[in-house]
Predicted model as a PDB file, atoms N, CA, C, CB and O in Angstrom, pLDDT in the B-factor column:
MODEL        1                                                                  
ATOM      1  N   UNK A   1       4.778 -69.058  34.509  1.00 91.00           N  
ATOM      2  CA  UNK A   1       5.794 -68.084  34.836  1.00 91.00           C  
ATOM      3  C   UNK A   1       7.021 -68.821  35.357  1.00 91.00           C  
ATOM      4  CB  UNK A   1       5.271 -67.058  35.872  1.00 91.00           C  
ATOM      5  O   UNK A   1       7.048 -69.910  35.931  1.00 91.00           O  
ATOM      6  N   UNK A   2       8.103 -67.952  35.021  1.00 92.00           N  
ATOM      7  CA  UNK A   2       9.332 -68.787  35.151  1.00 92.00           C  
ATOM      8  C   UNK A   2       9.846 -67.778  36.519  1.00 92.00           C  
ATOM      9  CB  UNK A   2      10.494 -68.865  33.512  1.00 92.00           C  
ATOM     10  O   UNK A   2       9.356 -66.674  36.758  1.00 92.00           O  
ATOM     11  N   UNK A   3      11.151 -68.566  37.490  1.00 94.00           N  
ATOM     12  CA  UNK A   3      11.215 -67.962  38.681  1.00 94.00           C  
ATOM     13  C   UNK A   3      12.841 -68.129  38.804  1.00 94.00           C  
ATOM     14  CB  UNK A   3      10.214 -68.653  39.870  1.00 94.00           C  
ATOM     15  O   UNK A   3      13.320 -69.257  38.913  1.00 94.00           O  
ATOM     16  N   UNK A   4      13.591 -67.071  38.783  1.00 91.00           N  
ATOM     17  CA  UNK A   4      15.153 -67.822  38.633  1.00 91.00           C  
ATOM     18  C   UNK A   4      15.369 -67.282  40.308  1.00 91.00           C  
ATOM     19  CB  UNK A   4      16.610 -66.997  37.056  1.00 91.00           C  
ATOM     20  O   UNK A   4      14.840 -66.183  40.475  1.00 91.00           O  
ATOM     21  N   UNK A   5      15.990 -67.802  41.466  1.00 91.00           N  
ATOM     22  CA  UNK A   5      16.134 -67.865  42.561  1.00 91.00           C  
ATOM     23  C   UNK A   5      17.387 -67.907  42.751  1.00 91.00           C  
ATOM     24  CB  UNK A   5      15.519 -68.662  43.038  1.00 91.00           C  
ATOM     25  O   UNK A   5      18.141 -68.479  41.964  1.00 91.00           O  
ATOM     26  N   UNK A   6      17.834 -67.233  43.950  1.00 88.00           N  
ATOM     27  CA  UNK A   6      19.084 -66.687  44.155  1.00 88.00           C  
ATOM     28  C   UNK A   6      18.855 -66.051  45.836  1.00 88.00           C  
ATOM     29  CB  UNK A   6      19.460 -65.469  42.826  1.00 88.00           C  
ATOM     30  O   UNK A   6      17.766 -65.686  46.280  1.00 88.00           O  
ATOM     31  N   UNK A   7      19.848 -66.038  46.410  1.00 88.00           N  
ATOM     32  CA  UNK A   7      20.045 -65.557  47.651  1.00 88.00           C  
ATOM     33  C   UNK A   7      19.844 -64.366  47.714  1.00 88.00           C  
ATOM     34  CB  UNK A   7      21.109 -65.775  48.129  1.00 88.00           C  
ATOM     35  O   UNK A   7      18.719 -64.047  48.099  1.00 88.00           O  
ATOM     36  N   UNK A   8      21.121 -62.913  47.265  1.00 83.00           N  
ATOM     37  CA  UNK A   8      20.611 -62.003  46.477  1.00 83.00           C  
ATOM     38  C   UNK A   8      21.482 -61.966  46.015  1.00 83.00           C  
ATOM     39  CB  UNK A   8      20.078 -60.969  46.752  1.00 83.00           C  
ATOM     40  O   UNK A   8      22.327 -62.860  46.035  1.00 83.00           O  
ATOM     41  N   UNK A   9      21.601 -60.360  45.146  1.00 81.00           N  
ATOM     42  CA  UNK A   9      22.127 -60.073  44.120  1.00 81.00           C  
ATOM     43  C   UNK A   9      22.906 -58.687  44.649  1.00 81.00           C  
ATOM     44  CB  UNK A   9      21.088 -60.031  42.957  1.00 81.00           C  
ATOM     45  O   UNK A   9      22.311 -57.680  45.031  1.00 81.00           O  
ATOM     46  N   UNK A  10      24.519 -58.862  44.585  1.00 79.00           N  
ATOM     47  CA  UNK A  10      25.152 -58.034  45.182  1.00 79.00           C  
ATOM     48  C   UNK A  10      25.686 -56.918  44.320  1.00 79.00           C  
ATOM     49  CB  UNK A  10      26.025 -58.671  45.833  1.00 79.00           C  
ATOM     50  O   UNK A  10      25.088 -56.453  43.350  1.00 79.00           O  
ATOM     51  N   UNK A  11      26.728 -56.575  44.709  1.00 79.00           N  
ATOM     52  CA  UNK A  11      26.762 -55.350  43.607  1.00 79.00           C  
ATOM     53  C   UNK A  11      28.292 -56.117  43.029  1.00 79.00           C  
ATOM     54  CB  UNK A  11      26.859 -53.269  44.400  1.00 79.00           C  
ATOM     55  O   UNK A  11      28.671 -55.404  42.101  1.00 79.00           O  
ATOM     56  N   UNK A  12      29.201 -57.177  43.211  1.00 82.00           N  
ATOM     57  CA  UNK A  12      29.922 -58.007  42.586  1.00 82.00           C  
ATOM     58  C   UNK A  12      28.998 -59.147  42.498  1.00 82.00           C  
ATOM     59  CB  UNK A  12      31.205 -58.236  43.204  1.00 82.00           C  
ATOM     60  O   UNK A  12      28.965 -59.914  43.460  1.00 82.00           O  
ATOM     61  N   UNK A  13      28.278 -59.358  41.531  1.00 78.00           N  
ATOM     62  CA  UNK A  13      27.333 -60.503  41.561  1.00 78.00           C  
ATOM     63  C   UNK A  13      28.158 -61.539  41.251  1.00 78.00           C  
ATOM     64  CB  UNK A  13      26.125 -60.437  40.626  1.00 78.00           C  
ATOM     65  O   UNK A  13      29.142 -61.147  40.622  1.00 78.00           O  
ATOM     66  N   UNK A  14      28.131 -62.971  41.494  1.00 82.00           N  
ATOM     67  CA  UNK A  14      28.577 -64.138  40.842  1.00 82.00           C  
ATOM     68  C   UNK A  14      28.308 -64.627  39.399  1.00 82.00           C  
ATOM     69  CB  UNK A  14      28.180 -65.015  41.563  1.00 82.00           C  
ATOM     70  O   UNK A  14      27.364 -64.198  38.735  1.00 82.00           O  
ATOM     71  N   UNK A  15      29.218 -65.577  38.938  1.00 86.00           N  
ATOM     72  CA  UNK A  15      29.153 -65.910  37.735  1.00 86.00           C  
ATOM     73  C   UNK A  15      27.352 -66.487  37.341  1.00 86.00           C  
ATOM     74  CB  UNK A  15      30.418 -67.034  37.592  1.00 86.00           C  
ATOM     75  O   UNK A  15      26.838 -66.086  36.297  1.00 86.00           O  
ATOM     76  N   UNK A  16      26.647 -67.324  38.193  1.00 86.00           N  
ATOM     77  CA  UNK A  16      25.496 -67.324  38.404  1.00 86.00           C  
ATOM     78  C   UNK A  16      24.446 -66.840  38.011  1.00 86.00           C  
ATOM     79  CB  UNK A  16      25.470 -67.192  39.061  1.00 86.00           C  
ATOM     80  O   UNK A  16      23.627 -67.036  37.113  1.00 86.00           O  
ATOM     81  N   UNK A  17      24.686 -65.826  39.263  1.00 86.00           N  
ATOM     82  CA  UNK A  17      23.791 -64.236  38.996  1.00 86.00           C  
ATOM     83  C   UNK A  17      23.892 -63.718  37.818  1.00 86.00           C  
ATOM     84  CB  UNK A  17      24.239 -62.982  39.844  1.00 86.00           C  
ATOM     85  O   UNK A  17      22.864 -63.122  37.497  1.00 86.00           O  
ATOM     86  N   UNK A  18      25.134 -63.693  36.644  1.00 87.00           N  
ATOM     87  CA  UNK A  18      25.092 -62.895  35.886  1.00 87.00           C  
ATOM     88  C   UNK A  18      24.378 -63.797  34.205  1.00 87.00           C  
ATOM     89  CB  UNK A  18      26.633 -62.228  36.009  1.00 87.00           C  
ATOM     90  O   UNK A  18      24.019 -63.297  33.139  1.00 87.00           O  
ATOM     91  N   UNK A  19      24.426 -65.223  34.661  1.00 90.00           N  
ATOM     92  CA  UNK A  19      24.006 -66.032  33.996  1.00 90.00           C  
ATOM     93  C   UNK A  19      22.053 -65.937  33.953  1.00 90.00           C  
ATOM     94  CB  UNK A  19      24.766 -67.290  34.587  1.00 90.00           C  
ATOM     95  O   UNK A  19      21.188 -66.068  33.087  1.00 90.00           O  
ATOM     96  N   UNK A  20      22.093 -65.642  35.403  1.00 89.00           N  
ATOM     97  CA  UNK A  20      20.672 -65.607  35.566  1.00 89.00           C  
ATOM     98  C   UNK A  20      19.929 -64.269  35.182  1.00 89.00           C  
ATOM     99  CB  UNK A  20      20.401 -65.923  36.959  1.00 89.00           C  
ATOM    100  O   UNK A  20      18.771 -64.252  34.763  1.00 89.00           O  
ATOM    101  N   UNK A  21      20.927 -62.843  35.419  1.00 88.00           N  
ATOM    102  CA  UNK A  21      20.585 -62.293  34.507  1.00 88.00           C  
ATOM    103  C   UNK A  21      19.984 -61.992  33.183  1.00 88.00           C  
ATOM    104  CB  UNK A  21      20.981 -62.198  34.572  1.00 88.00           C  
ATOM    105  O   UNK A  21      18.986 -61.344  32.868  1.00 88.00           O  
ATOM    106  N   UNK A  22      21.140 -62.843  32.285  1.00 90.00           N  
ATOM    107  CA  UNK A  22      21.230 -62.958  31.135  1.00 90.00           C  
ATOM    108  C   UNK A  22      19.974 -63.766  30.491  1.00 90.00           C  
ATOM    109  CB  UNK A  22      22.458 -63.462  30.956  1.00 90.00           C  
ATOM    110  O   UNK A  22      19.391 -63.394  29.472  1.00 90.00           O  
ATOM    111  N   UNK A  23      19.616 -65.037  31.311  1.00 93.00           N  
ATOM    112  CA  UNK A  23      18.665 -65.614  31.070  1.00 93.00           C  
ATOM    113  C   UNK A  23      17.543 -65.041  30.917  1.00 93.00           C  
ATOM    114  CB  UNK A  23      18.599 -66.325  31.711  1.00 93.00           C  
ATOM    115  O   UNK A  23      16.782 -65.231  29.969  1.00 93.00           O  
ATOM    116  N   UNK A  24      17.321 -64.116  32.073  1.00 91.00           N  
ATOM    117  CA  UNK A  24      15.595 -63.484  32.270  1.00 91.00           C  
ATOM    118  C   UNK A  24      15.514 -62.621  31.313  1.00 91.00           C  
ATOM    119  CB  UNK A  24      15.111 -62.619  33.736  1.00 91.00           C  
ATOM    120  O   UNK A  24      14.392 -62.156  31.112  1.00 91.00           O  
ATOM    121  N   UNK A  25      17.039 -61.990  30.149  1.00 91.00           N  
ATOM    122  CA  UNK A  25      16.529 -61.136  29.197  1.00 91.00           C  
ATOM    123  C   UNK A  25      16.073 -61.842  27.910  1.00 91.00           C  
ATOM    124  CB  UNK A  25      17.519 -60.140  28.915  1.00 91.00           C  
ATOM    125  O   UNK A  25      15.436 -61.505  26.913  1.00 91.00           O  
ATOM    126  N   UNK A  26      16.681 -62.986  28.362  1.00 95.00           N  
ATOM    127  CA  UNK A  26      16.547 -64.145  26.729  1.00 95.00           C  
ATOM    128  C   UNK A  26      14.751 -64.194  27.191  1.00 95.00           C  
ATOM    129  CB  UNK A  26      17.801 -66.520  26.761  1.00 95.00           C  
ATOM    130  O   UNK A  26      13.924 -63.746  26.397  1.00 95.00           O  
ATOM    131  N   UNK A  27      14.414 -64.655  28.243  1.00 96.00           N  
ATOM    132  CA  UNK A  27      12.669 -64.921  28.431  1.00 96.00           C  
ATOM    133  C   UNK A  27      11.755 -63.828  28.065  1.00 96.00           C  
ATOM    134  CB  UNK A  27      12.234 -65.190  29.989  1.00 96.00           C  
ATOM    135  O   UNK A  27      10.604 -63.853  27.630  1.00 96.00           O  
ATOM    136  N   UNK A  28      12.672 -62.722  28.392  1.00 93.00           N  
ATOM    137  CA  UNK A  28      11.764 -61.741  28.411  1.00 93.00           C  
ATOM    138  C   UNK A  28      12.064 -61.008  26.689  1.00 93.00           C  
ATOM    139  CB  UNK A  28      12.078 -60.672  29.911  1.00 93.00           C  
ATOM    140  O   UNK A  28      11.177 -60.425  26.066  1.00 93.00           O  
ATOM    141  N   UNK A  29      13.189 -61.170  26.278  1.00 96.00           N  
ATOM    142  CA  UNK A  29      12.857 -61.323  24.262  1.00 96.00           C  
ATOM    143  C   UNK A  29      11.918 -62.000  23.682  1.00 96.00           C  
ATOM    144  CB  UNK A  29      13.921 -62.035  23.382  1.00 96.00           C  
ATOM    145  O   UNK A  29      11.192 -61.540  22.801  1.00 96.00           O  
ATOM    146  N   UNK A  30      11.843 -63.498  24.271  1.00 96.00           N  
ATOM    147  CA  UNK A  30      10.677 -63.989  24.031  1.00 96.00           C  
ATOM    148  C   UNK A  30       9.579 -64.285  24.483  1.00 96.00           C  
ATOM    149  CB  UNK A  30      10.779 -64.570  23.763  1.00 96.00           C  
ATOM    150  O   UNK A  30       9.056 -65.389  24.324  1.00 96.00           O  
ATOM    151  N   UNK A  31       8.963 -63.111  25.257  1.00 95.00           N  
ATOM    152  CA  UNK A  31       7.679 -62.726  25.602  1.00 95.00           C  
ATOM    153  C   UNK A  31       7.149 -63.783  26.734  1.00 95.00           C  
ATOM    154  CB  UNK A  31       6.771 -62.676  24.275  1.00 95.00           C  
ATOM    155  O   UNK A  31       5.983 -63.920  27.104  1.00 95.00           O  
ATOM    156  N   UNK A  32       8.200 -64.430  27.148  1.00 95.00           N  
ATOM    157  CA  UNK A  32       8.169 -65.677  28.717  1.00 95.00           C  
ATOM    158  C   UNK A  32       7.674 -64.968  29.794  1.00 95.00           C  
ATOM    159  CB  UNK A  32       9.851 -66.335  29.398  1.00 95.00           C  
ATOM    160  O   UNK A  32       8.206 -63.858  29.753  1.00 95.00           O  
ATOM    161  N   UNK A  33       6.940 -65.045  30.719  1.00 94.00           N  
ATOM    162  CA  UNK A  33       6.713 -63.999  31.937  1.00 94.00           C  
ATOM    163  C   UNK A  33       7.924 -65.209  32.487  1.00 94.00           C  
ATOM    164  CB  UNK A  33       4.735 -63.684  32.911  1.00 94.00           C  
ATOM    165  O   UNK A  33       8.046 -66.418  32.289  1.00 94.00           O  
ATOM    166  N   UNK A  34       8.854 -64.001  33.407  1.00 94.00           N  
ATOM    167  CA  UNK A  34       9.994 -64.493  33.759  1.00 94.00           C  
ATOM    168  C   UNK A  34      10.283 -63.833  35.348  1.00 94.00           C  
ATOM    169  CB  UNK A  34      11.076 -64.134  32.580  1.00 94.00           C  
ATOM    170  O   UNK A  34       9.318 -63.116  35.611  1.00 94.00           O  
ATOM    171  N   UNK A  35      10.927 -63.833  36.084  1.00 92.00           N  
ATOM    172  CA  UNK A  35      11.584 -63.108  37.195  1.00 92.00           C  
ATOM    173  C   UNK A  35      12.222 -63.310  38.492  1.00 92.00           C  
ATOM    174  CB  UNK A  35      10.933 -62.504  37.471  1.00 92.00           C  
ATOM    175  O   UNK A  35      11.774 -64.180  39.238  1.00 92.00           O  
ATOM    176  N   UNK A  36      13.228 -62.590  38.841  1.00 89.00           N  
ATOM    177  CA  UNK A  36      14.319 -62.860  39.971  1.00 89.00           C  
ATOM    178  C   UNK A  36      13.883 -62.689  41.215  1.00 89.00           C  
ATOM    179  CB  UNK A  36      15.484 -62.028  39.901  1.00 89.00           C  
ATOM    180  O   UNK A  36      13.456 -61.644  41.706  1.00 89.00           O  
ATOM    181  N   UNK A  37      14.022 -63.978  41.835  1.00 89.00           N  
ATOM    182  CA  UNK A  37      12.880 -64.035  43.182  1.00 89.00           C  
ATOM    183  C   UNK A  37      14.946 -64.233  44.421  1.00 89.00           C  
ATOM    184  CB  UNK A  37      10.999 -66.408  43.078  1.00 89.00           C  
ATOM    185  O   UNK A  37      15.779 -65.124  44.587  1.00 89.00           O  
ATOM    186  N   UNK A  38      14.805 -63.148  44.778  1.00 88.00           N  
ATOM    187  CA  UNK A  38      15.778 -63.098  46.028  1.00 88.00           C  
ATOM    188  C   UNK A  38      15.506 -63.392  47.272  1.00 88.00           C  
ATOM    189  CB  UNK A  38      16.228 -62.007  46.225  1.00 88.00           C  
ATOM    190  O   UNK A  38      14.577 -62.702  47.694  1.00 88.00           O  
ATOM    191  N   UNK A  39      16.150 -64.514  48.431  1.00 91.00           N  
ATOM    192  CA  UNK A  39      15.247 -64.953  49.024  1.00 91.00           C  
ATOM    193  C   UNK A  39      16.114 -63.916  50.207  1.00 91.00           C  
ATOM    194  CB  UNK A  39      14.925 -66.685  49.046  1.00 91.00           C  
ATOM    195  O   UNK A  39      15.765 -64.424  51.273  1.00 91.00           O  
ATOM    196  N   UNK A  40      16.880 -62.956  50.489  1.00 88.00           N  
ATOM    197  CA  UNK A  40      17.370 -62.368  51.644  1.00 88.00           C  
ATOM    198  C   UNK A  40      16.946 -60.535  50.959  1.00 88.00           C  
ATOM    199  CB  UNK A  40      19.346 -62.935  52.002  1.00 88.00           C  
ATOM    200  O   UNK A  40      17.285 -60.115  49.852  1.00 88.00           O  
ATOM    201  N   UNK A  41      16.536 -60.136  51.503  1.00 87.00           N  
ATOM    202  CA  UNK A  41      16.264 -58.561  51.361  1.00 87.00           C  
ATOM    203  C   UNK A  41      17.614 -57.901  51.541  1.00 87.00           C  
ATOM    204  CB  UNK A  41      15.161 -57.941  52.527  1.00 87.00           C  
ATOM    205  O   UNK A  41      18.467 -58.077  52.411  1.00 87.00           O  
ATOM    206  N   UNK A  42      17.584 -57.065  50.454  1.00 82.00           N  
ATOM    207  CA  UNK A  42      18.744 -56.198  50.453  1.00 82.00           C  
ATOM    208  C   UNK A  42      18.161 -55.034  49.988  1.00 82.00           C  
ATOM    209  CB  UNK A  42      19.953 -56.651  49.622  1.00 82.00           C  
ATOM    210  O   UNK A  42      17.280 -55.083  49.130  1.00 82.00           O  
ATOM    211  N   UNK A  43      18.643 -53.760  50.563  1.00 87.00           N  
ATOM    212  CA  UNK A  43      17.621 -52.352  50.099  1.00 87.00           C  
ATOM    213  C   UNK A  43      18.619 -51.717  49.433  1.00 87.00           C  
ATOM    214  CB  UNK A  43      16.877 -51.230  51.393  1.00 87.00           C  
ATOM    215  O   UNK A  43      18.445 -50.499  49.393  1.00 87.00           O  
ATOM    216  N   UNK A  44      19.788 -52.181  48.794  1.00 84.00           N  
ATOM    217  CA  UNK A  44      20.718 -51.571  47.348  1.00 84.00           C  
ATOM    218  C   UNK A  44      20.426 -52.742  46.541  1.00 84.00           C  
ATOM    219  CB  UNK A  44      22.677 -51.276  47.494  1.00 84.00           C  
ATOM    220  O   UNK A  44      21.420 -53.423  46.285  1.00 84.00           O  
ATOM    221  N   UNK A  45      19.442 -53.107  46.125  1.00 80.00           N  
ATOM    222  CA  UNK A  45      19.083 -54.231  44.920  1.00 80.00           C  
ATOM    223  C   UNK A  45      19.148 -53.511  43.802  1.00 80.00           C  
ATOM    224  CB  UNK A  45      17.608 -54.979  44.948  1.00 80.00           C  
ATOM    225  O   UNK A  45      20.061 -53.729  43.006  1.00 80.00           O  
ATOM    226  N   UNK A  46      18.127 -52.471  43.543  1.00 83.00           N  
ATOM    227  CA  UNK A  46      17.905 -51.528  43.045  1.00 83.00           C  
ATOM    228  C   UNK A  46      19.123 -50.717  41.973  1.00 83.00           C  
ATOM    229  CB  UNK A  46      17.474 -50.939  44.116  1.00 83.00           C  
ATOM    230  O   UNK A  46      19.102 -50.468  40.768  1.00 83.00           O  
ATOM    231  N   UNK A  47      20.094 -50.474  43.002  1.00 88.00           N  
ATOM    232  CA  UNK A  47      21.635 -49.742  42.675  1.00 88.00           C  
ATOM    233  C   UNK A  47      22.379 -50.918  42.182  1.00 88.00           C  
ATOM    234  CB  UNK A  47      22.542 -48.990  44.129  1.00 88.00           C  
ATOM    235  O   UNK A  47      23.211 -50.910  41.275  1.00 88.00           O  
ATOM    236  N   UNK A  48      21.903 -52.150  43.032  1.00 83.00           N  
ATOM    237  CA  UNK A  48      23.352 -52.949  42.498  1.00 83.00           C  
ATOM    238  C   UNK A  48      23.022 -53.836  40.872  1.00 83.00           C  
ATOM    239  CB  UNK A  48      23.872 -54.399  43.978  1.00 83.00           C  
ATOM    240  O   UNK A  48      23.892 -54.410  40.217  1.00 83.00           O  
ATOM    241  N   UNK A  49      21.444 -53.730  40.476  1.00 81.00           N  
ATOM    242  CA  UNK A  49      20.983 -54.240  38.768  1.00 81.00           C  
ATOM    243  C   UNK A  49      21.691 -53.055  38.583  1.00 81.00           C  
ATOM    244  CB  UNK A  49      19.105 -54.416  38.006  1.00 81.00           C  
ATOM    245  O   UNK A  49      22.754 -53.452  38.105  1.00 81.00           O  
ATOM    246  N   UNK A  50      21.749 -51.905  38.665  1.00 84.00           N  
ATOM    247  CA  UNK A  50      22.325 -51.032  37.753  1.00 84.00           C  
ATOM    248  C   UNK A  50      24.275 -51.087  37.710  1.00 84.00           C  
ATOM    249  CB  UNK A  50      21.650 -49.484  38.269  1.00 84.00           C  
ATOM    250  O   UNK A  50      25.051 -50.659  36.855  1.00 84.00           O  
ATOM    251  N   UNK A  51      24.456 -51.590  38.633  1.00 86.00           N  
ATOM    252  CA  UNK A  51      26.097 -51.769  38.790  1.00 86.00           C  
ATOM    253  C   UNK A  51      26.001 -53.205  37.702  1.00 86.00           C  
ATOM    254  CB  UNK A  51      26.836 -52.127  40.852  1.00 86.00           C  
ATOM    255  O   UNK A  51      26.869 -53.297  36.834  1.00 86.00           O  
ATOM    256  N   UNK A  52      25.366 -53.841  37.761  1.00 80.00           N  
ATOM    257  CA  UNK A  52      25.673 -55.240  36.899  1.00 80.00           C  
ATOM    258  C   UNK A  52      24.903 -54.933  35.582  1.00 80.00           C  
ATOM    259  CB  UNK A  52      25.035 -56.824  37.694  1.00 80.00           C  
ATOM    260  O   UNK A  52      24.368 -55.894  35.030  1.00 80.00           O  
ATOM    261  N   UNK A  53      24.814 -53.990  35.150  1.00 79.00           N  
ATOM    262  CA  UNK A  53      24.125 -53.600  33.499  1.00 79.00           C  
ATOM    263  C   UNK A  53      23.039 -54.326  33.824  1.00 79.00           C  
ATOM    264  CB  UNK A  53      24.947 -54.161  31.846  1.00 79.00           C  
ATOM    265  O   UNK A  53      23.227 -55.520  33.589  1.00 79.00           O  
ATOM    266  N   UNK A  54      22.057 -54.101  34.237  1.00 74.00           N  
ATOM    267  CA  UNK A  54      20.824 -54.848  34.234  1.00 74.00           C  
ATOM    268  C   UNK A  54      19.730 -54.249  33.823  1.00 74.00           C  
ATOM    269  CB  UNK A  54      20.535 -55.301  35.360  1.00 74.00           C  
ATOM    270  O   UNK A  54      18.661 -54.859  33.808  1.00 74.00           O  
TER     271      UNK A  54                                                      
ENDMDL                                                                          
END                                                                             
């Protein structure tokens, strides 16, 4: 399993974040177990994948 790591993920995410995004959909096209491990809790995570097309 793959683990892309990040502080978190805001609702203006960084160029980064949106890279790392992008990545976990390329893994997850190709059937990679993949996923975004945030190491600070934020309780609009949720709202803010949906502000960044996620």
């Amino acid at each position: 399993m793959y683990f892309f790591c990040t502080q978190m993920i805001d609702a203006k995410a960084s160029g980064i974040e949106h890279a790392m995004m992008k990545r976990l959909k390329v893994f997850q096209a190709n059937q990679q177990h993949a996923m975004i491990l945030t190491r600070d809790y934020n309780r609009e995570y949720h709202r803010n994948l949906k502000i960044n097309h996620f």
